[in-house]
C-alpha positions as CSV (number, residue, x, y, z in Angstrom):
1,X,-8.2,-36.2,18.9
2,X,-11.4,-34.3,19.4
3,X,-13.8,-32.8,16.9
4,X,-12.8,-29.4,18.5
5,X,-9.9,-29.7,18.5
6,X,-9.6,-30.9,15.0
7,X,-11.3,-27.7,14.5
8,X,-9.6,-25.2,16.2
9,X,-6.4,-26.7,14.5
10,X,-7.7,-26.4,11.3
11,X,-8.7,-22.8,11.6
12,X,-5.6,-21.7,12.5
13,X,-3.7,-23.9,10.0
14,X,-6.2,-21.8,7.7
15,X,-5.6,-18.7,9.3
16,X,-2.0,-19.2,8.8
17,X,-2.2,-19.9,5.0
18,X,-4.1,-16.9,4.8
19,X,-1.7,-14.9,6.5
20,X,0.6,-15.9,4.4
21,X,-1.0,-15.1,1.3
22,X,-1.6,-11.8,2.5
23,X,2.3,-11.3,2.3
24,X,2.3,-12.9,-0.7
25,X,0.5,-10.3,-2.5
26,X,2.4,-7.6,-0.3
27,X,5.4,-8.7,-1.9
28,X,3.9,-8.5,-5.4
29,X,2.5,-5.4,-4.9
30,X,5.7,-4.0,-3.6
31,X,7.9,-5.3,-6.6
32,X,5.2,-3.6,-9.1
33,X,5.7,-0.7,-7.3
34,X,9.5,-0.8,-7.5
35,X,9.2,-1.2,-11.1
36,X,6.8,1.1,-12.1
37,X,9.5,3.9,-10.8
38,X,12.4,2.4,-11.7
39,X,10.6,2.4,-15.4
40,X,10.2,6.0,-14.9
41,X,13.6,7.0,-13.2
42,X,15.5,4.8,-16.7
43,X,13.0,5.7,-18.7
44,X,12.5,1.4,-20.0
45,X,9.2,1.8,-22.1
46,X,9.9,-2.6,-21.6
47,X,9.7,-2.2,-17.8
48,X,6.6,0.3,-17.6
49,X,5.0,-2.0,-19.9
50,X,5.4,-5.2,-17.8
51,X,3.8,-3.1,-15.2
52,X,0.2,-2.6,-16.4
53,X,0.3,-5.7,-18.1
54,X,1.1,-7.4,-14.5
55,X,-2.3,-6.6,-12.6
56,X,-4.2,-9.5,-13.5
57,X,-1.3,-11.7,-10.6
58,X,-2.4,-9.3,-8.2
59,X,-6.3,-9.4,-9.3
60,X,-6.2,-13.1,-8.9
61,X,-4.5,-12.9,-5.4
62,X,-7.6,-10.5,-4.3
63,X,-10.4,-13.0,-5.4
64,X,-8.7,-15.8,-3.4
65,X,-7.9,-13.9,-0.4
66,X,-11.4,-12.4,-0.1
67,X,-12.5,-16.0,-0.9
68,X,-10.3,-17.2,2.0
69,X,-11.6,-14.8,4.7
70,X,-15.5,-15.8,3.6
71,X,-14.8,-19.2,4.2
72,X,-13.1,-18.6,7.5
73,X,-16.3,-16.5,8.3
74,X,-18.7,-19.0,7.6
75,X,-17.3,-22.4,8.5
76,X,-15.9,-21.4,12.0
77,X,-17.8,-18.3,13.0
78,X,-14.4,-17.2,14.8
79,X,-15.2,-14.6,17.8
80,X,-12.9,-11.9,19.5
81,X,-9.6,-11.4,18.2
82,X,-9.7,-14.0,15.6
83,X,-12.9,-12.3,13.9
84,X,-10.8,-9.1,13.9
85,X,-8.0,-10.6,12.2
86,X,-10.5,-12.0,9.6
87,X,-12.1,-9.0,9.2
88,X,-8.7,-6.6,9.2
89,X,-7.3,-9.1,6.3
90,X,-10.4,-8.1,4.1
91,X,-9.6,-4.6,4.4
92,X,-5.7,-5.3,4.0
93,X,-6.8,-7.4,0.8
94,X,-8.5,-4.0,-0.5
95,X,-5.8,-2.0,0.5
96,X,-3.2,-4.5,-1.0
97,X,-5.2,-4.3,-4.4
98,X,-5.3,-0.4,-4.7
99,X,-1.6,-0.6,-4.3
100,X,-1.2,-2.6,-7.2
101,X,-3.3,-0.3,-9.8
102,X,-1.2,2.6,-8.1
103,X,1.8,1.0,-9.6
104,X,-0.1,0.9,-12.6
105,X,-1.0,4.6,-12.2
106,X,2.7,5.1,-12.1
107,X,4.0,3.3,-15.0
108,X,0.8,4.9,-17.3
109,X,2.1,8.3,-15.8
110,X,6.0,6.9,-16.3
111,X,4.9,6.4,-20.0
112,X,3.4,10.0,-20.7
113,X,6.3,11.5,-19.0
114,X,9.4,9.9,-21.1
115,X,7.7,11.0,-24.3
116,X,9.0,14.2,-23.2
117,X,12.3,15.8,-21.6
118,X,13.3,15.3,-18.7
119,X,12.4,17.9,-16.4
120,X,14.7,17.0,-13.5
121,X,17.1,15.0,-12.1
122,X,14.4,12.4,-10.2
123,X,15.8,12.8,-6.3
124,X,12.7,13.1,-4.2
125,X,10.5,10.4,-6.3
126,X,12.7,7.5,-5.9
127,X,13.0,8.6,-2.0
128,X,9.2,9.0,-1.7
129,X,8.8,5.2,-3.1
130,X,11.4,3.7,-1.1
131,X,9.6,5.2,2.1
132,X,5.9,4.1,0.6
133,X,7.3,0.8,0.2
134,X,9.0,0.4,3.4
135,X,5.9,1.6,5.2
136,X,4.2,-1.5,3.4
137,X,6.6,-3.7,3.9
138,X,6.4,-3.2,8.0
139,X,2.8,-2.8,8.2
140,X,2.5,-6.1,6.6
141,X,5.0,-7.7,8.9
142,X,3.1,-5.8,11.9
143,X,-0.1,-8.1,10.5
144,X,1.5,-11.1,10.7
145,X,3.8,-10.4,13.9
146,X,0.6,-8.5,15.6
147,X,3.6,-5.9,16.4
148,X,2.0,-3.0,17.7
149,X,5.0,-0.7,18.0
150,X,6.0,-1.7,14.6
151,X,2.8,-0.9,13.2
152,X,3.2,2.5,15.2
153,X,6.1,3.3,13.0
154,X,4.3,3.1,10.1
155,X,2.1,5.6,11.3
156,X,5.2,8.1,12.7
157,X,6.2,7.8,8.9
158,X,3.5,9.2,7.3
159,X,3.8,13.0,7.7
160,X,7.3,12.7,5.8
161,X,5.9,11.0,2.7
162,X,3.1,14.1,2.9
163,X,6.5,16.4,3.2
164,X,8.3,15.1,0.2
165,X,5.5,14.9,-1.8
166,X,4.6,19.2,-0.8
167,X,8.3,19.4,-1.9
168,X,8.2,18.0,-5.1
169,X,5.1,19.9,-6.3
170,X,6.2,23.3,-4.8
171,X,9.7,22.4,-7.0
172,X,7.8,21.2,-10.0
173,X,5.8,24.2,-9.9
174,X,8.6,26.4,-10.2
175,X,10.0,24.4,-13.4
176,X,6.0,24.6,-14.3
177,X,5.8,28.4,-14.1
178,X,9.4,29.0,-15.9
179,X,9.1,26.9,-18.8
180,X,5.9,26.2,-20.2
181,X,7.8,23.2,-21.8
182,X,7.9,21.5,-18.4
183,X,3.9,21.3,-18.0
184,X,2.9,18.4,-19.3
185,X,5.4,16.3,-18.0
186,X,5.9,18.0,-14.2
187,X,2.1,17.2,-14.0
188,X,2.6,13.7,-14.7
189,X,5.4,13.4,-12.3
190,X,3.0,15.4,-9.6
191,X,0.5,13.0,-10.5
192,X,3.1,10.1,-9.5
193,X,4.3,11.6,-6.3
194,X,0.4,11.6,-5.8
195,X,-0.2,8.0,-6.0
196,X,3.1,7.2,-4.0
197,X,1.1,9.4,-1.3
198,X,-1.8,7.1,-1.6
199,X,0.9,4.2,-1.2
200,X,1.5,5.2,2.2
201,X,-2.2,5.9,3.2
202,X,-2.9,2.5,2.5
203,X,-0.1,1.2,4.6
204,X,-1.1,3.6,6.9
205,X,-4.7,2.0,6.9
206,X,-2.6,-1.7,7.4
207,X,-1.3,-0.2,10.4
208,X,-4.1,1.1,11.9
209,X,-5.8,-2.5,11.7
210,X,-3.0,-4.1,13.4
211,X,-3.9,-1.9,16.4
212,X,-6.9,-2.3,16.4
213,X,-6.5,-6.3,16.2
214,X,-4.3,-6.6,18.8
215,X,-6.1,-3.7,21.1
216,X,-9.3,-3.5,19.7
217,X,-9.0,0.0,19.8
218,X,-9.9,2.2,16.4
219,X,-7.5,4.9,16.1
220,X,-8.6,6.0,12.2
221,X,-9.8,9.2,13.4
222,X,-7.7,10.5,16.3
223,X,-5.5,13.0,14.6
224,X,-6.3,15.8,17.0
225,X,-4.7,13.1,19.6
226,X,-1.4,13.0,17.7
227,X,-2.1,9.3,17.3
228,X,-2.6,9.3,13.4
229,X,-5.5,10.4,11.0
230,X,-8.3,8.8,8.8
231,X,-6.4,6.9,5.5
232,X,-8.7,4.4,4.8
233,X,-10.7,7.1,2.8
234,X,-9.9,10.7,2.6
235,X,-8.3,12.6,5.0
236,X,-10.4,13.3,7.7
């Protein structure tokens, strides 16, 4: 065998693994997610506790994939679409990392709001972070798959997290404004529906990376095209 194609096996063995670990972390970012609400829908001080206590996993999974990608960079100087790849995994790593302290977010906010009454039957919450988790979920597999129309969906989806989460505050606000009771905790549970909001901007951003990967095109700022809209940062 040739010394380039050793090479070019070994990249993409590498690539591969690092792929992989990319979904790794997805997956424990999306479990921590899962838990930090189900903490706060059963009200399991145990559960939200696990949560906060469980970033350092996800911490540790950041510092090797950045590692990862660095290496690749350096050792094989990819061009084209594999330097995209490269370069889309360090922002997915990013994106993947501020999901995890969003959990954490969650559960701290979960904590504050069971030291009081409940203000409401939790409905829209639960469906806000099955739908931010879902987004993640496919815009990971989009990465992997370098599914365009998959990643797409992702990006249809986001206007109906942005709904749900206008509906819960202009329901909590009503509580809010009727019992002064319900202030403290309807602003922690505003705060929640919040970060799940941020969830799906950073799956959003996943998305947007597979496109432009597999198209090289850079749709982050093309909402007046119907295409989608700036989530890596704020809203543009």
């Amino acid at each position: 065998m040739s010394q380039d194609l050793h090479d070019t096996r070994h990249f993409a063995e590498d690539l591969d693994r690092l792929k992989q670990r990319l979904l790794m972390m997805g997956g424990l970012a999306e479990e921590r997610l899962r838990l930090a609400v189900h903490g706060l829908v059963t009200r399991e001080a145990s559960v939200m506790a696990g949560v906060i206590a469980g970033d350092v996993e996800i911490n540790r999974f950041h510092v090797d994939i950045d590692d990862r990608c660095f290496k690749l960079l350096a050792l094989h100087q990819p061009m084209a679409g594999d330097l995209r790849t490269i370069v889309a995994a360090v922002k997915i790593n990013n994106d993947l990392e501020r999901v995890g302290d969003l959990a954490v977010n969650i559960a701290e906010a979960a904590e504050r709001y069971t030291t009081h009454p409940p203000v409401k039957p939790l409905v829209d919450i639960p469906r806000m972070a099955e739908l931010a988790q879902a987004m993640l979920h496919d815009a990971l597999d989009a990465f992997v798959s370098r599914d365009v129309a998959l990643a797409q969906g992702v990006l249809d989806r986001d206007d109906l997290l942005d709904d749900l989460k206008n509906q819960i505050f202009r329901e909590l606000l009503t509580y809010m404004l009727g019992e002064p009771r319900t202030v403290e905790p309807g602003i922690d549970l505003i705060l929640v529906s919040r970060h799940l909001e941020r969830v799906g901007d950073h799956a959003t951003n996943i998305a947007e990376d597979v496109i432009f990967i597999v198209n090289a095109r850079d749709v982050r700022h093309h909402a007046a095209d119907g295409e989608t809209r700036d989530a890596r940062g704020n809203a543009g």
